[in-house]
LUMRO-123372 format. One record per residue (C-alpha): residue number from 1; x, y, z. Coordinates in steps of 0.5 Angstrom, whole numbers, always signed. Layout:
# LUMRO-123372
<site seq="NUM" xx="X" yy="Y" zz="Z"/>
...
//
This chain:
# LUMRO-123372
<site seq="1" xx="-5" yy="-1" zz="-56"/>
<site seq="2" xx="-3" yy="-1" zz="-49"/>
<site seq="3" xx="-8" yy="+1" zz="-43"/>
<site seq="4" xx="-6" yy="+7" zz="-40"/>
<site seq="5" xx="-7" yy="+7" zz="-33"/>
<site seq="6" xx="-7" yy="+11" zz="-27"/>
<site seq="7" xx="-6" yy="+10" zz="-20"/>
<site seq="8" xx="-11" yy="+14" zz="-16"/>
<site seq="9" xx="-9" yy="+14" zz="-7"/>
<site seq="10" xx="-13" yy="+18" zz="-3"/>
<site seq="11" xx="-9" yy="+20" zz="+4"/>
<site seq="12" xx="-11" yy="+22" zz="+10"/>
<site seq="13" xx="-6" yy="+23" zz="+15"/>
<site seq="14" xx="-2" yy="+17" zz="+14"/>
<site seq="15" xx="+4" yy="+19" zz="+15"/>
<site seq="16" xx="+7" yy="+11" zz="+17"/>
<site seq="17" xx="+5" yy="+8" zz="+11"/>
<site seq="18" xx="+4" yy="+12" zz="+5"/>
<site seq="19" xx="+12" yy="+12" zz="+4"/>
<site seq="20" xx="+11" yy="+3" zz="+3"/>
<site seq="21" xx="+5" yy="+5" zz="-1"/>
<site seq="22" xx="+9" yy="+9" zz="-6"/>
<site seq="23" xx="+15" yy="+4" zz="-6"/>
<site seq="24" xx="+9" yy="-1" zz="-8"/>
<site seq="25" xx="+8" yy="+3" zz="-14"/>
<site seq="26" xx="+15" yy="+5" zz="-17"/>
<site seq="27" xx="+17" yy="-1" zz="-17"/>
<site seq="28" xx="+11" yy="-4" zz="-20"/>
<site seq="29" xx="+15" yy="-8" zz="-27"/>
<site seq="30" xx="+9" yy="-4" zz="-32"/>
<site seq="31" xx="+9" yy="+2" zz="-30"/>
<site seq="32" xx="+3" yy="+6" zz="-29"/>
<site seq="33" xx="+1" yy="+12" zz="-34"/>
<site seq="34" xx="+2" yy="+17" zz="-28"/>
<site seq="35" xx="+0" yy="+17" zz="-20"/>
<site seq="36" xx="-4" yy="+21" zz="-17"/>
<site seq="37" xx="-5" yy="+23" zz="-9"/>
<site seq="38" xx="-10" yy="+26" zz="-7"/>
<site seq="39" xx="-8" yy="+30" zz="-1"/>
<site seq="40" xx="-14" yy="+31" zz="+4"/>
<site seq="41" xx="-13" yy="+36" zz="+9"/>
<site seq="42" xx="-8" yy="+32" zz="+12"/>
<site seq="43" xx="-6" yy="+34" zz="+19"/>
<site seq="44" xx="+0" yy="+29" zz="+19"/>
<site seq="45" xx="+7" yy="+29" zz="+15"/>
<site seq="46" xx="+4" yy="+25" zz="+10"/>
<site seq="47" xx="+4" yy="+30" zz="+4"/>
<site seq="48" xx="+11" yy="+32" zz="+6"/>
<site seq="49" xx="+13" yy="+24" zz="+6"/>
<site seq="50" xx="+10" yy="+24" zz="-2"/>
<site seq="51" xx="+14" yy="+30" zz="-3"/>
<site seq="52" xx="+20" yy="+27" zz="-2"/>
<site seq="53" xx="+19" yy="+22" zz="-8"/>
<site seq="54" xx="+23" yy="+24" zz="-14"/>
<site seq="55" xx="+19" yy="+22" zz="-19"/>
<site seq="56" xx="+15" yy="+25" zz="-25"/>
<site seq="57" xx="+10" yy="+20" zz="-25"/>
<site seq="58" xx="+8" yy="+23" zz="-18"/>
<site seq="59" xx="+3" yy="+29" zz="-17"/>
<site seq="60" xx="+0" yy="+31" zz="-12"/>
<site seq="61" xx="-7" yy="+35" zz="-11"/>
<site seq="62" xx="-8" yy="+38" zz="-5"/>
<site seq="63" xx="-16" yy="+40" zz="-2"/>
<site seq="64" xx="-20" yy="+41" zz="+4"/>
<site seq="65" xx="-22" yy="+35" zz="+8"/>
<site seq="66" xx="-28" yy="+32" zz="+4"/>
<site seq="67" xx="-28" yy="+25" zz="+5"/>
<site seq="68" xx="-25" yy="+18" zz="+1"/>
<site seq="69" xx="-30" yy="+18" zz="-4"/>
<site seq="70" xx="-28" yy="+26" zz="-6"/>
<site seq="71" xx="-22" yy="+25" zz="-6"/>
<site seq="72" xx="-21" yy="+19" zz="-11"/>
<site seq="73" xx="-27" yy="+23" zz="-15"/>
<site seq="74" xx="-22" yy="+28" zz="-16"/>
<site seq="75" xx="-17" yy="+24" zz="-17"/>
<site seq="76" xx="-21" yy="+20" zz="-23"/>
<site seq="77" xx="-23" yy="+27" zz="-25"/>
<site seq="78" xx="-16" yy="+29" zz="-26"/>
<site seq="79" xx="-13" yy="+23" zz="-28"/>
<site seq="80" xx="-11" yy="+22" zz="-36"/>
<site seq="81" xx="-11" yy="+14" zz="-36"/>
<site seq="82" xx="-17" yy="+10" zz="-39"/>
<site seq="83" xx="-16" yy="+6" zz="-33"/>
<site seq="84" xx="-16" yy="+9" zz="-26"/>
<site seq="85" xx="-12" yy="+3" zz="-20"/>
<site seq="86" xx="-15" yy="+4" zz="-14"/>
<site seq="87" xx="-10" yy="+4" zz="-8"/>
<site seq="88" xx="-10" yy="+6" zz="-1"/>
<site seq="89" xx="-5" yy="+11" zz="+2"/>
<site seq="90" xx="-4" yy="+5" zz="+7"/>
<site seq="91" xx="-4" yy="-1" zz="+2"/>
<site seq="92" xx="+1" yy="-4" zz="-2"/>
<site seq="93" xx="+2" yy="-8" zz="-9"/>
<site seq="94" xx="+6" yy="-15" zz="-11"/>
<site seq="95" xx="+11" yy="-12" zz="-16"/>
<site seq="96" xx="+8" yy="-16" zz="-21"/>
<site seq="97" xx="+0" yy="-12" zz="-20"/>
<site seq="98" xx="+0" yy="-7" zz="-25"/>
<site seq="99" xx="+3" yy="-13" zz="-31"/>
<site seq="100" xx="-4" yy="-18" zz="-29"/>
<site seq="101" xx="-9" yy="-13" zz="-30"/>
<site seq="102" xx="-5" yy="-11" zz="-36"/>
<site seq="103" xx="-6" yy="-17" zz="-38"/>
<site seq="104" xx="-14" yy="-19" zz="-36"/>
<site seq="105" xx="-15" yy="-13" zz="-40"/>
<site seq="106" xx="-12" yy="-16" zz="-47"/>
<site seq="107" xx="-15" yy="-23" zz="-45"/>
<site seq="108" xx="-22" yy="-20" zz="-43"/>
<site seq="109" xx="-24" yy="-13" zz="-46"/>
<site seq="110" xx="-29" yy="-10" zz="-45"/>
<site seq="111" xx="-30" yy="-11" zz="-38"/>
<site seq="112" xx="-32" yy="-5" zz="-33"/>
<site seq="113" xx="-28" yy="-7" zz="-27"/>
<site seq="114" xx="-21" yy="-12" zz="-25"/>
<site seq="115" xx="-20" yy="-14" zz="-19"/>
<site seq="116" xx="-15" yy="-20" zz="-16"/>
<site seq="117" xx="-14" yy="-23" zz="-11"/>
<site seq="118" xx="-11" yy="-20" zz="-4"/>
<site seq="119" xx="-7" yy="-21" zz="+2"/>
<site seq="120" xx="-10" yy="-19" zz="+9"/>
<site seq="121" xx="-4" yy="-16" zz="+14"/>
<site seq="122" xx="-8" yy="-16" zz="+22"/>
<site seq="123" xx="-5" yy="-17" zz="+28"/>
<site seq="124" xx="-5" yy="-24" zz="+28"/>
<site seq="125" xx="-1" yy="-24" zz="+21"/>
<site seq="126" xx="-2" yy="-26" zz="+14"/>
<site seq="127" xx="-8" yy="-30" zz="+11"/>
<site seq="128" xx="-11" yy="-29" zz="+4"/>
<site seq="129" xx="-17" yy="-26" zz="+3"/>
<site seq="130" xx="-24" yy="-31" zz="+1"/>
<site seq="131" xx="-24" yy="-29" zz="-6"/>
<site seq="132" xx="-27" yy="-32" zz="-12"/>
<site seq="133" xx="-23" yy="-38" zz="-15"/>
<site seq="134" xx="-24" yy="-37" zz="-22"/>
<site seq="135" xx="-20" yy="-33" zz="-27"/>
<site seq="136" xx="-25" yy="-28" zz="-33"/>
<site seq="137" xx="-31" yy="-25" zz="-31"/>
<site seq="138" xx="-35" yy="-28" zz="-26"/>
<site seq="139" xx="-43" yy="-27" zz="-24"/>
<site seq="140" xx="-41" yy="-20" zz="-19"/>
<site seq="141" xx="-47" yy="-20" zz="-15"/>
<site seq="142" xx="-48" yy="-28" zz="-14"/>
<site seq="143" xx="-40" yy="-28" zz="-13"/>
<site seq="144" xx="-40" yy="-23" zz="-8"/>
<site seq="145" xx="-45" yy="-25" zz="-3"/>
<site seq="146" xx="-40" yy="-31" zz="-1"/>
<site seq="147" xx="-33" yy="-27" zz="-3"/>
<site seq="148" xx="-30" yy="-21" zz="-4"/>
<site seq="149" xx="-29" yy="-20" zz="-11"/>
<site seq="150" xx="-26" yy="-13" zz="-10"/>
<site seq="151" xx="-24" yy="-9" zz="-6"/>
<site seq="152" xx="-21" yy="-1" zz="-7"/>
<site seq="153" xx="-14" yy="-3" zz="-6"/>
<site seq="154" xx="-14" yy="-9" zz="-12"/>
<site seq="155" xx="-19" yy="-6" zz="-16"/>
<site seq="156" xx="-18" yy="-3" zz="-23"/>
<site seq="157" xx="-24" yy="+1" zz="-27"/>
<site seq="158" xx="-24" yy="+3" zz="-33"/>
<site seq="159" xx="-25" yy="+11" zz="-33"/>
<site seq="160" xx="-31" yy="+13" zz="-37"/>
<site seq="161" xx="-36" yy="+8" zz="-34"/>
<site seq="162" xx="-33" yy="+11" zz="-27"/>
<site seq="163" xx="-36" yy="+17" zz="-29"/>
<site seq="164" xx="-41" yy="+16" zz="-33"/>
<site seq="165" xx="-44" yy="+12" zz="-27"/>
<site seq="166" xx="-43" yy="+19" zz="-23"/>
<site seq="167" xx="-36" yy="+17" zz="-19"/>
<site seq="168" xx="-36" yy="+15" zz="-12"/>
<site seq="169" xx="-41" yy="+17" zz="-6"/>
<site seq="170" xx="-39" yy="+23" zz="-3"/>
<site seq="171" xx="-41" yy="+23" zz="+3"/>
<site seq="172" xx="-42" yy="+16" zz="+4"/>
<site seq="173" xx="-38" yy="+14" zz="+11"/>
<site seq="174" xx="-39" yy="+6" zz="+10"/>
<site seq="175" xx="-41" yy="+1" zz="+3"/>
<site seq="176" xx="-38" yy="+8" zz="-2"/>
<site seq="177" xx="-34" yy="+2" zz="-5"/>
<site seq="178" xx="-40" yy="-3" zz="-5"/>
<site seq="179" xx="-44" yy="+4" zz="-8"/>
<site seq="180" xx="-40" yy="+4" zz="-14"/>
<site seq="181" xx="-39" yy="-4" zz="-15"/>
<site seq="182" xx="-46" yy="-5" zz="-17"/>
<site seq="183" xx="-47" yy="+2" zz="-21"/>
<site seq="184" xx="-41" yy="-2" zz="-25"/>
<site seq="185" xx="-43" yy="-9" zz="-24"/>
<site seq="186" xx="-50" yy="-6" zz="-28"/>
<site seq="187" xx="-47" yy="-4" zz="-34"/>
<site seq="188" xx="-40" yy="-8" zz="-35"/>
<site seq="189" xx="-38" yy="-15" zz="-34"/>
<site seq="190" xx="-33" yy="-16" zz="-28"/>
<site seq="191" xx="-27" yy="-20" zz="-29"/>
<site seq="192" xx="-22" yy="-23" zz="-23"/>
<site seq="193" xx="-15" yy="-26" zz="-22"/>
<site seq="194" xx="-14" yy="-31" zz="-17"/>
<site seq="195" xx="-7" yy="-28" zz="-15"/>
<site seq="196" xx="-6" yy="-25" zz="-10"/>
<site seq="197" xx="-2" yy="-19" zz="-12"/>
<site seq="198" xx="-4" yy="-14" zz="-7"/>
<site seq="199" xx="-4" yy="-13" zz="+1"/>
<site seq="200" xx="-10" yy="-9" zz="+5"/>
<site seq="201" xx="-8" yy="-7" zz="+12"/>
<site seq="202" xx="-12" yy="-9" zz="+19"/>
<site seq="203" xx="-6" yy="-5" zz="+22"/>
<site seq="204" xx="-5" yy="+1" zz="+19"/>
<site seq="205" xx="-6" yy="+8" zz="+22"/>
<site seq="206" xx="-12" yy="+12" zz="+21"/>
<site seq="207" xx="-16" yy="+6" zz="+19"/>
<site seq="208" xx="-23" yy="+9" zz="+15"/>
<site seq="209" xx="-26" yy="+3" zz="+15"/>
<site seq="210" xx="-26" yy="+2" zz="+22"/>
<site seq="211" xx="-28" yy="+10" zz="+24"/>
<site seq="212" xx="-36" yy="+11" zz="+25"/>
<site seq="213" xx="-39" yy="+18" zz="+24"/>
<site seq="214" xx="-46" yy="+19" zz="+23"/>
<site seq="215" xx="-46" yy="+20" zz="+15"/>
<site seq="216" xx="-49" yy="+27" zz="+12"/>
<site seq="217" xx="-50" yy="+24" zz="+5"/>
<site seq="218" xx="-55" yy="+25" zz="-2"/>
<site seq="219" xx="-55" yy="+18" zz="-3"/>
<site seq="220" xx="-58" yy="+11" zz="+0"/>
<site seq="221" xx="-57" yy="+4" zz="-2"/>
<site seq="222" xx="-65" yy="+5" zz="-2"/>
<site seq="223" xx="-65" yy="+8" zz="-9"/>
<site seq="224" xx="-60" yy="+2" zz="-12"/>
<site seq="225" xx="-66" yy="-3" zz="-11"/>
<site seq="226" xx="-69" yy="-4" zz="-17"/>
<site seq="227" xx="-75" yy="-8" zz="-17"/>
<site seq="228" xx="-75" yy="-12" zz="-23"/>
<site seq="229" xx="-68" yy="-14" zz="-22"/>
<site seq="230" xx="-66" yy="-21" zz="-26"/>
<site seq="231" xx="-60" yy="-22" zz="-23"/>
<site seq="232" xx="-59" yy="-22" zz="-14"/>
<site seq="233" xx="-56" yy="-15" zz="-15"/>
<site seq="234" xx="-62" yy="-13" zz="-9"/>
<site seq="235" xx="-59" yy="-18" zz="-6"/>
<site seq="236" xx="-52" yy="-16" zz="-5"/>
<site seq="237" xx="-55" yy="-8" zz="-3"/>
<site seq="238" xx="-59" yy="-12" zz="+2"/>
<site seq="239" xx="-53" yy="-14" zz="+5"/>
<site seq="240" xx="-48" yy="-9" zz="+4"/>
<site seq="241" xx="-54" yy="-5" zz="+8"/>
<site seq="242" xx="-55" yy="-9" zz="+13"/>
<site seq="243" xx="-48" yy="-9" zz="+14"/>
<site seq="244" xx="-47" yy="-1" zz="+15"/>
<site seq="245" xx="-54" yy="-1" zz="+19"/>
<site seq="246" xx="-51" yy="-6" zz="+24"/>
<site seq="247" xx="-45" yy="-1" zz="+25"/>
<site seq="248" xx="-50" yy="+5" zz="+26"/>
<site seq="249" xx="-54" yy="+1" zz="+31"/>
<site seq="250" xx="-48" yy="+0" zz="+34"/>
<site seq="251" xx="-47" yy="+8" zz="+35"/>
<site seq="252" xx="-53" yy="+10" zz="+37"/>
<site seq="253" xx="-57" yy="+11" zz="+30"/>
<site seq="254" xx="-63" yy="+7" zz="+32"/>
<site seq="255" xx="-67" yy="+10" zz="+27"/>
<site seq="256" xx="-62" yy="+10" zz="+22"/>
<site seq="257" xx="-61" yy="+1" zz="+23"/>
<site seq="258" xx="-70" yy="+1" zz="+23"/>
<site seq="259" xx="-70" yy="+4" zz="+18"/>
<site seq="260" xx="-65" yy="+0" zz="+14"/>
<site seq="261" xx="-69" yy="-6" zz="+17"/>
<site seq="262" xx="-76" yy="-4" zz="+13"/>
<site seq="263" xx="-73" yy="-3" zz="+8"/>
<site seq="264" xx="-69" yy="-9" zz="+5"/>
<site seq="265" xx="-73" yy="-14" zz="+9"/>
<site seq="266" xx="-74" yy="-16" zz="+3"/>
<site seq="267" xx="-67" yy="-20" zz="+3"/>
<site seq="268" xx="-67" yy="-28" zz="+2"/>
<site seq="269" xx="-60" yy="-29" zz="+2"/>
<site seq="270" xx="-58" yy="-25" zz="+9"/>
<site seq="271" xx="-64" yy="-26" zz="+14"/>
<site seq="272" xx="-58" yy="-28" zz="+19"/>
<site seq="273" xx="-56" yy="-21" zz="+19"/>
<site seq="274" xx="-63" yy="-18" zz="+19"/>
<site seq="275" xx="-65" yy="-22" zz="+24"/>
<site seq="276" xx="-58" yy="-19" zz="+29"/>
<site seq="277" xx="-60" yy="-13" zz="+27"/>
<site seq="278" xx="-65" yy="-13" zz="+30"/>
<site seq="279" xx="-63" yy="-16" zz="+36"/>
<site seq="280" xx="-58" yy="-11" zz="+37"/>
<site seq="281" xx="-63" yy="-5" zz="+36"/>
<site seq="282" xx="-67" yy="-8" zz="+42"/>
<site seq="283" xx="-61" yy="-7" zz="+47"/>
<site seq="284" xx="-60" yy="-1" zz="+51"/>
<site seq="285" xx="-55" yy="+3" zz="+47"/>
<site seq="286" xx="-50" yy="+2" zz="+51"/>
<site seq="287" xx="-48" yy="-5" zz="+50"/>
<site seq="288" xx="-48" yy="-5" zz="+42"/>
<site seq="289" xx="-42" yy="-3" zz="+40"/>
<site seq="290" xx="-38" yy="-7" zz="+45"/>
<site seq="291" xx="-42" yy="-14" zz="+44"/>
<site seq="292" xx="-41" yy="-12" zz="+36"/>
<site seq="293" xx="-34" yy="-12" zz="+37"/>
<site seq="294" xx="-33" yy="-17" zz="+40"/>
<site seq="295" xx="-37" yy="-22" zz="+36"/>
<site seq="296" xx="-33" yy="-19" zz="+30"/>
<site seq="297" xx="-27" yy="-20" zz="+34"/>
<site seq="298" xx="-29" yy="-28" zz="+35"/>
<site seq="299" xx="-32" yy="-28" zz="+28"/>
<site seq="300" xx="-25" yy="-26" zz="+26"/>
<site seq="301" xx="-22" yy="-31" zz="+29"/>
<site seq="302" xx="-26" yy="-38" zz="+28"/>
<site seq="303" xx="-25" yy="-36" zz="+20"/>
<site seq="304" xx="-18" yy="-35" zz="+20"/>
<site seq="305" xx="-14" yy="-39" zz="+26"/>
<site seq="306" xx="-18" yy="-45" zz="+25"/>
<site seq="307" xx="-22" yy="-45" zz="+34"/>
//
């Protein structure tokens, strides 16, 4: 039997971008079971922009701003497909996308997630991203310290494990995705494709990634550790951790990146960002956020223009 699989895009005011995202569904060669935008509290155009696709496929929800995390739970909630593709509203699809995941999930069942390779699109141009290169199921927490082996907009999870793990973060402002991965990769292999069959933009309007507020959330990375932990599961939520900590020293939340400093001092694997955590928590906060930029800034550029 065919995997019915549903298309889940959360938007935000992306009123530039979400008509190129549609497109890259529609004309996926394997149809999706359904497509389901969830439109959260959009002060822009973007709805109507969704409105004026005549497709059945696509259904829109509309609900009071609540976050990414509320979005795409209410999505998954709402979704009829054993499966559930994550799709940014400001992301797009190789038309040969939804066709690999369909076959992944033939050649490698029972897996809890699939992910495929990407494209990054910044204001330097394209580049592939670091991703795994072997295709079936790969040791998640030990790959995903060196490579990103999914990220939201290459990423196909199979529903009952999505909401028998309690579905995304709500709340969390940075790392939801990384919250779920591992409450996944806890109970289900994970499988990947080395095609890059999705595009995820540096560029787009409206970026969450790069919007920090302080977050106001019922949960923490903390309570994912788990001490007697065989695989480097702790590991990957140390770094993905420290990573969010370094952001919030970076605007001003010293107690929160002290905090977050104490508690996965434990890591063996990112000591490099524990110690630059600490070091930019000891500057005066006005500094933080453009040294941290700037060094991302450069960091950016070594990886990818070769300096």
């Amino acid at each position: 039997m065919e995997p019915r699989i549903s298309v889940v895009i959360p938007l935000y005011n992306k009123e530039r971008e979400i008509a190129q995202t549609l497109r890259s569904v529609l004309g996926q060669h394997t149809a999706p079971l359904e497509v389901i935008v969830v439109d959260d509290g959009s002060t822009d155009a973007g709805p109507d922009v969704v409105r004026s696709f005549d497709s059945p496929l696509i259904r829109m929800i509309v609900q009071t701003n609540r976050g990414v995390s509320a979005a795409r739970n209410r999505a998954i909630a709402e979704a009829r497909g054993d499966y559930v593709a994550l799709l940014d509203g400001d992301d797009r699809w190789h038309a040969d996308y939804l066709t690999e995941i369909h076959r992944l999930i033939a050649a490698y069942p029972g897996c809890g997630a699939y992910g495929t390779a990407f494209y990054i699109r910044s204001a330097d141009g394209m580049v592939q991203g670091d991703t795994p290169r072997q295709e079936g199921p790969v040791d998640f927490f030990r790959e995903a310290l060196s490579h990103y082996v999914l990220i939201p907009s290459a990423t196909t999870l199979r529903r009952d494990l999505v909401v028998e793990a309690g579905g995304f973060p709500e709340g969390m402002k940075l790392g939801e995705d990384q919250y779920l991965w591992t409450k996944i990769a806890r109970r289900a292999p994970i499988c990947f494709s080395p095609k890059p069959l999705a595009c995820y933009s540096r560029t787009a309007q409206n970026r969450s990634a790069a919007i920090y507020t302080p977050e106001n959330s019922l949960y923490s990375f903390e309570e994912l550790y788990k001490p007697d932990a065989a695989d480097l599961s702790n590991e990957y939520i140390a770094r993905v951790a420290l990573g969010k900590a370094l952001v919030a020293s970076a605007k001003g939340g010293t107690a929160e990146a002290r905090r977050a400093a104490r508690f996965f001092r434990y890591t063996r694997r990112s000591r490099r960002i524990l110690w630059k955590l600490r070091l930019l928590n000891l500057l005066p906060a006005r500094w933080r956020w453009p040294l941290l930029r700037g060094y991302n800034a450069l960091a950016w550029r070594i990886a990818h223009k070769g300096l």
